[in-house]
PDB file of N, CA, C and O in Angstrom:
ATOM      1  N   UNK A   1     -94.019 -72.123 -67.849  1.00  0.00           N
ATOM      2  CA  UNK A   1     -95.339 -72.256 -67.257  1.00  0.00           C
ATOM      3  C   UNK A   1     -95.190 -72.750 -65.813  1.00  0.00           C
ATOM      4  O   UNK A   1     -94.645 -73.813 -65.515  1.00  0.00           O
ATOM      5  N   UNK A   2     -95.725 -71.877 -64.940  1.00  0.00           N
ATOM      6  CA  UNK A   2     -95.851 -72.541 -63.187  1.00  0.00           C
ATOM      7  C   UNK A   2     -97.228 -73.401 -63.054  1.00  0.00           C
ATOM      8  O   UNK A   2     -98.414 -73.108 -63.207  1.00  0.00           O
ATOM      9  N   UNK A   3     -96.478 -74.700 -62.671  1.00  0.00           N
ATOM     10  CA  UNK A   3     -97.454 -75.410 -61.956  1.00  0.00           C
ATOM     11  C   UNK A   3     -98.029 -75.232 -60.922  1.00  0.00           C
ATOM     12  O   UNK A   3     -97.380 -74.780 -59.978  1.00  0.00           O
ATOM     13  N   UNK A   4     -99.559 -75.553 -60.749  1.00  0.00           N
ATOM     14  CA  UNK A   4    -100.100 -75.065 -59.184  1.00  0.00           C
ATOM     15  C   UNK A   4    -100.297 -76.355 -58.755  1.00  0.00           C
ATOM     16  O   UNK A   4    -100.598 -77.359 -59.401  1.00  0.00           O
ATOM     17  N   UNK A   5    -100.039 -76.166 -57.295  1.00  0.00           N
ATOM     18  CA  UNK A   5    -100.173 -77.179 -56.158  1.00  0.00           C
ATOM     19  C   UNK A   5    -101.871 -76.978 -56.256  1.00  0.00           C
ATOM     20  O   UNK A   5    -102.421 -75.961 -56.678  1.00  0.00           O
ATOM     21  N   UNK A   6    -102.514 -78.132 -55.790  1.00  0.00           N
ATOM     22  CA  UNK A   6    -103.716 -77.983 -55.555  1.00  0.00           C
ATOM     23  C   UNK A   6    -103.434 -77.827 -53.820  1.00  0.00           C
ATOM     24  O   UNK A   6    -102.541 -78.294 -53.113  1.00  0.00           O
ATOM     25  N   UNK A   7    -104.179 -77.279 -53.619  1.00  0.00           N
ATOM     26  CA  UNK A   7    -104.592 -77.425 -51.948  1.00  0.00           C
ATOM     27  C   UNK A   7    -105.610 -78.043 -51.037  1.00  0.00           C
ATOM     28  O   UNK A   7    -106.795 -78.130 -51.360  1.00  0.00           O
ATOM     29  N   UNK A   8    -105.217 -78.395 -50.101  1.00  0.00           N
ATOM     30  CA  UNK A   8    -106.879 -79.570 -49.459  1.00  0.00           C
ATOM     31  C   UNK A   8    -106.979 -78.959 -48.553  1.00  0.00           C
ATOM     32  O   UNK A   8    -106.070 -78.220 -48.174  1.00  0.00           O
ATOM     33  N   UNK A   9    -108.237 -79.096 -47.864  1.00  0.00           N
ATOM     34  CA  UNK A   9    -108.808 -78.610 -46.755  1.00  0.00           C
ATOM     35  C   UNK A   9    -108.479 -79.542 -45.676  1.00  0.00           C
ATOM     36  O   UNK A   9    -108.465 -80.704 -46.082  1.00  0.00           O
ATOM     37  N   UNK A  10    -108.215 -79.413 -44.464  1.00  0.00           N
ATOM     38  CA  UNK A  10    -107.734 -80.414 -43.439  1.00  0.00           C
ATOM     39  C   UNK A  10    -109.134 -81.310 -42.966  1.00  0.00           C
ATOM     40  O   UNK A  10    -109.054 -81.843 -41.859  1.00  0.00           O
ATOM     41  N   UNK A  11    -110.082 -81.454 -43.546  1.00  0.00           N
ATOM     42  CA  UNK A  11    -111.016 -82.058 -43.265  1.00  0.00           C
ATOM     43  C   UNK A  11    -110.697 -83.530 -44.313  1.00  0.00           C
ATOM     44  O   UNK A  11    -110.671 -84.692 -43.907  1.00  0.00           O
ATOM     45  N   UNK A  12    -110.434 -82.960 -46.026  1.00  0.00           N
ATOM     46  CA  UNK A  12    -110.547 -83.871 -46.738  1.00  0.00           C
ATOM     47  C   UNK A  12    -108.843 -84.417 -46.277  1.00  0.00           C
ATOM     48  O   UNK A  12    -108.626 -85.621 -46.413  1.00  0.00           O
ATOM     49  N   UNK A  13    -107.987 -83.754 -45.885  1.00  0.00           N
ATOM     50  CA  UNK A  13    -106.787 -84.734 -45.627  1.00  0.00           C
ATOM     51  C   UNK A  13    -107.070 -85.430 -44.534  1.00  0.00           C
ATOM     52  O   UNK A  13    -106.213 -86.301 -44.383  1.00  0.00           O
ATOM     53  N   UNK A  14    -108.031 -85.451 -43.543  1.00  0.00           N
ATOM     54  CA  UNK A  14    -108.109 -86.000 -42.451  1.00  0.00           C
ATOM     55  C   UNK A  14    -108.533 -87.325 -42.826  1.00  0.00           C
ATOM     56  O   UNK A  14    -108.270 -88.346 -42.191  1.00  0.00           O
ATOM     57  N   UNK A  15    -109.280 -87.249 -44.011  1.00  0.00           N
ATOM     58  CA  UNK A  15    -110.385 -88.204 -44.297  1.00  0.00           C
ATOM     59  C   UNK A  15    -109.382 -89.307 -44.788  1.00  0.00           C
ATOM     60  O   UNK A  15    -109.448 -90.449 -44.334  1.00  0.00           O
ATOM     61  N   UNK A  16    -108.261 -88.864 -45.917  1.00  0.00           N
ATOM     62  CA  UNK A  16    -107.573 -89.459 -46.481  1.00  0.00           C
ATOM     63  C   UNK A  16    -106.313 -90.075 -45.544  1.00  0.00           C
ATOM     64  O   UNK A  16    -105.916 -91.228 -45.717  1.00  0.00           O
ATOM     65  N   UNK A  17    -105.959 -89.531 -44.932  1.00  0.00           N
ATOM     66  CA  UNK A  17    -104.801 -89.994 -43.655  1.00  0.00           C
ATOM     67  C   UNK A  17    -105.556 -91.384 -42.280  1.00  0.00           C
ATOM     68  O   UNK A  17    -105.028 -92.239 -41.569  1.00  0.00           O
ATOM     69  N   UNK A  18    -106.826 -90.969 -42.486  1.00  0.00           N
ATOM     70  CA  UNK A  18    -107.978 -91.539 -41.586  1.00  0.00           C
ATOM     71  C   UNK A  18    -107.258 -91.427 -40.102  1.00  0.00           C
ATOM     72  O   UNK A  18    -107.127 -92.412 -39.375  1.00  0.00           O
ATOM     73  N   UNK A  19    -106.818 -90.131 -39.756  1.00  0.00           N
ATOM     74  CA  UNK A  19    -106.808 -89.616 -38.782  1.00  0.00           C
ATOM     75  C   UNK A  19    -108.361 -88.269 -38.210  1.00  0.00           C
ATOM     76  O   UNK A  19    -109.486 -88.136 -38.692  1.00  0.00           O
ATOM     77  N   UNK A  20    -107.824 -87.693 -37.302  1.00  0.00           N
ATOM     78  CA  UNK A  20    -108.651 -86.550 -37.078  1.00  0.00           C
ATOM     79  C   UNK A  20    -108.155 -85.216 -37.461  1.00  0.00           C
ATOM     80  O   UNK A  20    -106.938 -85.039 -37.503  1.00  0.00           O
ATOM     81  N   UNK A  21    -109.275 -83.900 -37.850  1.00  0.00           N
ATOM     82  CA  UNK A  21    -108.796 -82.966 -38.304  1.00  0.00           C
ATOM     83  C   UNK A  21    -108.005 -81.997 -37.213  1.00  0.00           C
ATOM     84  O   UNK A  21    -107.565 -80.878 -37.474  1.00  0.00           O
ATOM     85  N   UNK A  22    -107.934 -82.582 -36.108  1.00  0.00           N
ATOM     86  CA  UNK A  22    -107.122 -82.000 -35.013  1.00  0.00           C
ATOM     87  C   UNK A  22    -105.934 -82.443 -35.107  1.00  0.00           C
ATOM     88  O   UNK A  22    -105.110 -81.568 -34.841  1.00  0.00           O
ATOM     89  N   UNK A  23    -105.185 -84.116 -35.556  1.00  0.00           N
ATOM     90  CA  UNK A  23    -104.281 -84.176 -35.782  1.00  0.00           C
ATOM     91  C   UNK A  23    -103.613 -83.826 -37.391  1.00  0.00           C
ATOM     92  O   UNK A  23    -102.564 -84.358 -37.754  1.00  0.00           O
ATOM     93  N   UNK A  24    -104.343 -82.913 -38.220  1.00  0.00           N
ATOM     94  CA  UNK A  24    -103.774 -82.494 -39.306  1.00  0.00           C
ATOM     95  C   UNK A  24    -103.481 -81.473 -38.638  1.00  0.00           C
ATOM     96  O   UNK A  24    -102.260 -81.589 -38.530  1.00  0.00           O
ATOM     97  N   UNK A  25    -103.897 -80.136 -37.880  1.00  0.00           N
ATOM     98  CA  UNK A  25    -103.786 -79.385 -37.649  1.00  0.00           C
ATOM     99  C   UNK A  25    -102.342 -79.335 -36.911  1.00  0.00           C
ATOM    100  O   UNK A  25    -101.568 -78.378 -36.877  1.00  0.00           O
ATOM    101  N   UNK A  26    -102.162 -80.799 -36.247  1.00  0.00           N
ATOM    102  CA  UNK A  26    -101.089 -80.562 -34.896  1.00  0.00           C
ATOM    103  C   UNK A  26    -100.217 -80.902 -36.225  1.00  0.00           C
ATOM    104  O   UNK A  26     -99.354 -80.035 -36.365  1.00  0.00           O
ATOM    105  N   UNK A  27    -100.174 -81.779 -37.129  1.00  0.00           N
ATOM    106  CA  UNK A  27     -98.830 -81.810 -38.078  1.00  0.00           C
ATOM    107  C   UNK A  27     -98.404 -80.819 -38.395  1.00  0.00           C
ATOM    108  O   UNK A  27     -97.282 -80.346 -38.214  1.00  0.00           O
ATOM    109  N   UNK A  28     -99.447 -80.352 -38.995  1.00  0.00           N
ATOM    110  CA  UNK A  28     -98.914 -78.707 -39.898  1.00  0.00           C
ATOM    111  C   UNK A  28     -98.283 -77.771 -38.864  1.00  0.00           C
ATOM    112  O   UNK A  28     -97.179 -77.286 -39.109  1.00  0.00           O
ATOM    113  N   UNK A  29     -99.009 -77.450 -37.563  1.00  0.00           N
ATOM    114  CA  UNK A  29     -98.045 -76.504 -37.176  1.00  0.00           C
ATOM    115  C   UNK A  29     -96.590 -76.859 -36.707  1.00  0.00           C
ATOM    116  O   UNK A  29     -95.680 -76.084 -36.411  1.00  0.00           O
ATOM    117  N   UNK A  30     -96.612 -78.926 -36.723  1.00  0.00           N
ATOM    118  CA  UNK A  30     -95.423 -78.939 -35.770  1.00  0.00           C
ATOM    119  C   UNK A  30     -94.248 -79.171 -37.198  1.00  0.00           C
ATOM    120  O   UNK A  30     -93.045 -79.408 -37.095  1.00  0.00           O
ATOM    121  N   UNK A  31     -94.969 -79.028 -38.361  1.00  0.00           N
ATOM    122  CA  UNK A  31     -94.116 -78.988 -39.421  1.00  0.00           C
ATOM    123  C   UNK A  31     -94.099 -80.621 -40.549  1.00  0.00           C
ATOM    124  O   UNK A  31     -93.409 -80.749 -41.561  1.00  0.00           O
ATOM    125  N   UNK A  32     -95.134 -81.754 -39.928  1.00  0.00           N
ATOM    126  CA  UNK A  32     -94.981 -82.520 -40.393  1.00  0.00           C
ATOM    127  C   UNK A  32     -96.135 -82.729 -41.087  1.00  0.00           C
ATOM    128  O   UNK A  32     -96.761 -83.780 -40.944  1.00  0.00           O
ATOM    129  N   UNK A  33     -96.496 -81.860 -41.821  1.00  0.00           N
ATOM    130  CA  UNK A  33     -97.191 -81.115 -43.227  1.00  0.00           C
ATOM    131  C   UNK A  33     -97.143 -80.452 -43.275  1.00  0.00           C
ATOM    132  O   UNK A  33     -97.543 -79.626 -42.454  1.00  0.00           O
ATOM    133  N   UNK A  34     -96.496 -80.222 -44.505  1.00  0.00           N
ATOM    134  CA  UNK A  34     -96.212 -78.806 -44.937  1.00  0.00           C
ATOM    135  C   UNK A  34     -97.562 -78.272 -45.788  1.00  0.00           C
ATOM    136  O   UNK A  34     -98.246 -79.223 -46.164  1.00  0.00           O
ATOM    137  N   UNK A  35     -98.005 -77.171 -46.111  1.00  0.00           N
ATOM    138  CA  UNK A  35     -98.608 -76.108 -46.371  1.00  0.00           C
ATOM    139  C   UNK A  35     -98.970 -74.387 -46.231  1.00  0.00           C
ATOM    140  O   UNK A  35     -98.136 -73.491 -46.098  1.00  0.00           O
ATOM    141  N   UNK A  36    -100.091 -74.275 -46.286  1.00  0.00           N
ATOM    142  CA  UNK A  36     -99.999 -72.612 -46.049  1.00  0.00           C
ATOM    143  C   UNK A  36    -101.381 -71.899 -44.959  1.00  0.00           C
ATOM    144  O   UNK A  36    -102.517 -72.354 -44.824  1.00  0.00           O
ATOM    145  N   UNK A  37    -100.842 -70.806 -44.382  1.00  0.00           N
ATOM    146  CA  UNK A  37    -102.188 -70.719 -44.008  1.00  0.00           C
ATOM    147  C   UNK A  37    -102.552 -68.999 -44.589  1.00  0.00           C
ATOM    148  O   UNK A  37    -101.681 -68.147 -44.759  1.00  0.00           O
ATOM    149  N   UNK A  38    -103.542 -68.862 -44.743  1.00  0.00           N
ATOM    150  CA  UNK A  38    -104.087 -68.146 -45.687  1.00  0.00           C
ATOM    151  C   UNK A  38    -104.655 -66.725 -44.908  1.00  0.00           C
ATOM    152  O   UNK A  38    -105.257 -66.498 -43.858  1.00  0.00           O
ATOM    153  N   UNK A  39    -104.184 -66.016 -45.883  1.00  0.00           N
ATOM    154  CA  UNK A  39    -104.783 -64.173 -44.935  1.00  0.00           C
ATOM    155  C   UNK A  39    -106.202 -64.251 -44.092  1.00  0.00           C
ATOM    156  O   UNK A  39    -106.446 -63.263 -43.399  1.00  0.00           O
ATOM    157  N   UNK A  40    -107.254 -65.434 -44.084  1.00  0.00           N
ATOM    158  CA  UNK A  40    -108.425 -65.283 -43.336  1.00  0.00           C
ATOM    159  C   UNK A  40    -107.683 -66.288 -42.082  1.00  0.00           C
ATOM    160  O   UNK A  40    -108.384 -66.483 -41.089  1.00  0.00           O
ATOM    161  N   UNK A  41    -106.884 -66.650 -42.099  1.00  0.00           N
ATOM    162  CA  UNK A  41    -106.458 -67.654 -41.085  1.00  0.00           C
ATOM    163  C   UNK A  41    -106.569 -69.443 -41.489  1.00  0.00           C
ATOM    164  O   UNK A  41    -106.044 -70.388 -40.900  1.00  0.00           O
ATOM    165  N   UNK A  42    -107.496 -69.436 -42.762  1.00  0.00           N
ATOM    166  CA  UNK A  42    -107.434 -70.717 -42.784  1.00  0.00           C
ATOM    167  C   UNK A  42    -106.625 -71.417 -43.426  1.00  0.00           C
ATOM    168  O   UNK A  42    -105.970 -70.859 -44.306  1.00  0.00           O
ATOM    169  N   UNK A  43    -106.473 -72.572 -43.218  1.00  0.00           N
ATOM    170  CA  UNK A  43    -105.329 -73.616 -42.877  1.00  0.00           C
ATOM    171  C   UNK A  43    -105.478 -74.478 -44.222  1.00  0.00           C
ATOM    172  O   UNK A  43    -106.524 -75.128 -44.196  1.00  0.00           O
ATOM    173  N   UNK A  44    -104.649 -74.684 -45.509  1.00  0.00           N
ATOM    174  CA  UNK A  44    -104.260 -75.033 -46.840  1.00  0.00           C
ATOM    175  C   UNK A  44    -103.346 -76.633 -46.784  1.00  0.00           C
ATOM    176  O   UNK A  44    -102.414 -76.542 -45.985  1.00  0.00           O
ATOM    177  N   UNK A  45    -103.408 -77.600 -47.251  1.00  0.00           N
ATOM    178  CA  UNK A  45    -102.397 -78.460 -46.739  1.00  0.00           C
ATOM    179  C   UNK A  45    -102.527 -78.781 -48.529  1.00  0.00           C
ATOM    180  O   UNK A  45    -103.452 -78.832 -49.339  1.00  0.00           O
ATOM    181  N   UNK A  46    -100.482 -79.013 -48.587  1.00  0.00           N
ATOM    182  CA  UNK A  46     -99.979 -79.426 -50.097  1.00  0.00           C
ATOM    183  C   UNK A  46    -100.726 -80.622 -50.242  1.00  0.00           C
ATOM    184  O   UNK A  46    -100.856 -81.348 -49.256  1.00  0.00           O
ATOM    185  N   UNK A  47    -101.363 -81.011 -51.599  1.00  0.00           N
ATOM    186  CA  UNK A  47    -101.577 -82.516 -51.681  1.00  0.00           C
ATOM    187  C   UNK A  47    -100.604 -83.152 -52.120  1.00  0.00           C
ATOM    188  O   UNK A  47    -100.857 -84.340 -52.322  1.00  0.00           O
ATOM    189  N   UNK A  48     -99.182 -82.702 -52.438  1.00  0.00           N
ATOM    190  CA  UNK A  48     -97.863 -83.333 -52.737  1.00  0.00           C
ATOM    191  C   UNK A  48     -97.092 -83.822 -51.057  1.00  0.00           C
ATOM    192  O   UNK A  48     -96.164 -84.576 -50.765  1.00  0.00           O
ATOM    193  N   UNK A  49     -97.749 -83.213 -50.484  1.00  0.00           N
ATOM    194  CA  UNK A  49     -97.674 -83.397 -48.529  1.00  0.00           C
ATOM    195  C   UNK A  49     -97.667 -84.218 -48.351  1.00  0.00           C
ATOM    196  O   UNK A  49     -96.662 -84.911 -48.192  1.00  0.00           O
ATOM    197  N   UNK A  50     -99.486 -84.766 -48.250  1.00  0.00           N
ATOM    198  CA  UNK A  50    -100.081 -85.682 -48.269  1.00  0.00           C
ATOM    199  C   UNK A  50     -99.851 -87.192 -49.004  1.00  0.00           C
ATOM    200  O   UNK A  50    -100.015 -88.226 -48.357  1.00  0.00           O
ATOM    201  N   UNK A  51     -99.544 -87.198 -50.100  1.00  0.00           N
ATOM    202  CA  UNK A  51     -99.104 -87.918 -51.066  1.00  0.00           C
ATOM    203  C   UNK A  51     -97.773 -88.547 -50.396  1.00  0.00           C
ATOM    204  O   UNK A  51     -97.654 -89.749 -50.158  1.00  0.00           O
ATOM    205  N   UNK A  52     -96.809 -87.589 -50.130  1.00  0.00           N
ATOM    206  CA  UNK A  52     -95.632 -88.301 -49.190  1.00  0.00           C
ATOM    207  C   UNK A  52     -95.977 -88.765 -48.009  1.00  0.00           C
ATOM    208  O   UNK A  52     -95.521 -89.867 -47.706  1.00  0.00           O
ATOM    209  N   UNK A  53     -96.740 -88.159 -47.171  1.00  0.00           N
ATOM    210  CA  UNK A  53     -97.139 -88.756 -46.159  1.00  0.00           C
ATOM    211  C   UNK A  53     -97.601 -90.304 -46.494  1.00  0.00           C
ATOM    212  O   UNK A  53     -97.213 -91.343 -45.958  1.00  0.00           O
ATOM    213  N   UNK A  54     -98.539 -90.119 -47.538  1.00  0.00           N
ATOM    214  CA  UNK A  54     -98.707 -92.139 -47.645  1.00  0.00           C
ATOM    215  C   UNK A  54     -98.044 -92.900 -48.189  1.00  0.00           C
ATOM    216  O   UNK A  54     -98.112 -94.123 -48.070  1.00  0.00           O
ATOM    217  N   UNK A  55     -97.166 -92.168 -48.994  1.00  0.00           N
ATOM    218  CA  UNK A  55     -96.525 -92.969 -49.590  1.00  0.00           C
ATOM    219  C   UNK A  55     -95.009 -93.581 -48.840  1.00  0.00           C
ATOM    220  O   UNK A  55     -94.208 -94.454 -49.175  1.00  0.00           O
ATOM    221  N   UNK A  56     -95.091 -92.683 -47.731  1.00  0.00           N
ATOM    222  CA  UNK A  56     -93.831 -93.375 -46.536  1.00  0.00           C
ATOM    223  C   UNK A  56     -94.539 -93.812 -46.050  1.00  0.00           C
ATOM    224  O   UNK A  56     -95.018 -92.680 -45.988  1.00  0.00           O
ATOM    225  N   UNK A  57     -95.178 -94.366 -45.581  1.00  0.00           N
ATOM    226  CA  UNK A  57     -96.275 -94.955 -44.822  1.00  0.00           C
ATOM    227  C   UNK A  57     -96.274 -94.299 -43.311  1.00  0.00           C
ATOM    228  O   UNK A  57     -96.497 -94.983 -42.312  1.00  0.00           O
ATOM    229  N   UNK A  58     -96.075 -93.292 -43.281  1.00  0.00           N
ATOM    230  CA  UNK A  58     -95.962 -92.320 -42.033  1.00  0.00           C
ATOM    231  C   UNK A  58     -97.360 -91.819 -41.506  1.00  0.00           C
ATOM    232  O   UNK A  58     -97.608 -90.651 -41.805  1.00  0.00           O
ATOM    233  N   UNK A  59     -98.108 -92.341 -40.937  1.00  0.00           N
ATOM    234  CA  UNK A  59     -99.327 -91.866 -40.496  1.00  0.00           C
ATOM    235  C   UNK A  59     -99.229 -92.586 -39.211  1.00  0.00           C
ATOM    236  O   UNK A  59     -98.694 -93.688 -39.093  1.00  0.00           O
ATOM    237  N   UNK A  60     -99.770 -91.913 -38.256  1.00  0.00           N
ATOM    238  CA  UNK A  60     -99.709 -92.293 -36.961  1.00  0.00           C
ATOM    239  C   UNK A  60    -101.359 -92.471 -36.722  1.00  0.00           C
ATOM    240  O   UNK A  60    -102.375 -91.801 -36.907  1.00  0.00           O
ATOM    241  N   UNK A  61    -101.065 -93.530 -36.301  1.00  0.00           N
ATOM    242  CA  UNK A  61    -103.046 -93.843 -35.522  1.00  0.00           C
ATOM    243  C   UNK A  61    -103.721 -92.684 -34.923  1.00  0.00           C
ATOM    244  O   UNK A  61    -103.279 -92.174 -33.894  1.00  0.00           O
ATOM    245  N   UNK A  62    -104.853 -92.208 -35.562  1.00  0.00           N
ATOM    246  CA  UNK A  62    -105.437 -91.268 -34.604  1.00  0.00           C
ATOM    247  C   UNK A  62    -106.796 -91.251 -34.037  1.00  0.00           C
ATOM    248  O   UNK A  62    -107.310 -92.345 -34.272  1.00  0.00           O
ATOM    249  N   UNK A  63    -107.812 -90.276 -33.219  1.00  0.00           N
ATOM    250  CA  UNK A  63    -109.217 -90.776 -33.290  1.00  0.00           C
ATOM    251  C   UNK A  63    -109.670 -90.012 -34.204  1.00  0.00           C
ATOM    252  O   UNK A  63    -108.965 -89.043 -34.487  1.00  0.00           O
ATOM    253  N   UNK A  64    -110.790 -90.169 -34.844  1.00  0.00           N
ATOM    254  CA  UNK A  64    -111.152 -89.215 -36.154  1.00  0.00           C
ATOM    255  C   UNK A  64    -112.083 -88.815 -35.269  1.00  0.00           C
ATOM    256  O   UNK A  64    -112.476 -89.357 -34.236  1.00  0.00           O
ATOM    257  N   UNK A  65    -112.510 -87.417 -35.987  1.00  0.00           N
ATOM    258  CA  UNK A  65    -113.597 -86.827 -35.721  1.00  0.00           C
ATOM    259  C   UNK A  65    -114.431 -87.218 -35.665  1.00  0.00           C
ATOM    260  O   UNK A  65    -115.417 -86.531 -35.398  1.00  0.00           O
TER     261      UNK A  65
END
């Protein structure tokens, strides 16, 4: 049986990182979230990503939206 990743929208990871959804965007493309971006163009982030992200305590101060 394959497990599915759930996927978040960079709004609700923004919320959860309590950064801005501009700096989810700059992670993912610079590689420091990983996820997918999707045949309409929009932008998927792992919540197993995310999850590492807090759980290293790796979040950089940002302004939120």
């Amino acid at each position: 049986m394959v497990s599915q990743e759930r996927l978040l929208r960079p709004r609700e990871v923004a919320r959860q990182l309590a950064v801005s959804r501009s700096t989810v965007y700059r992670w993912f493309w610079e590689g420091k979230l990983q996820g997918v971006k999707l045949n309409s163009g929009t932008v998927r982030i792992l919540e197993s990503a995310v999850l590492r992200k807090l759980a290293a305590g790796d979040v950089e101060t940002g302004i939120r939206d």
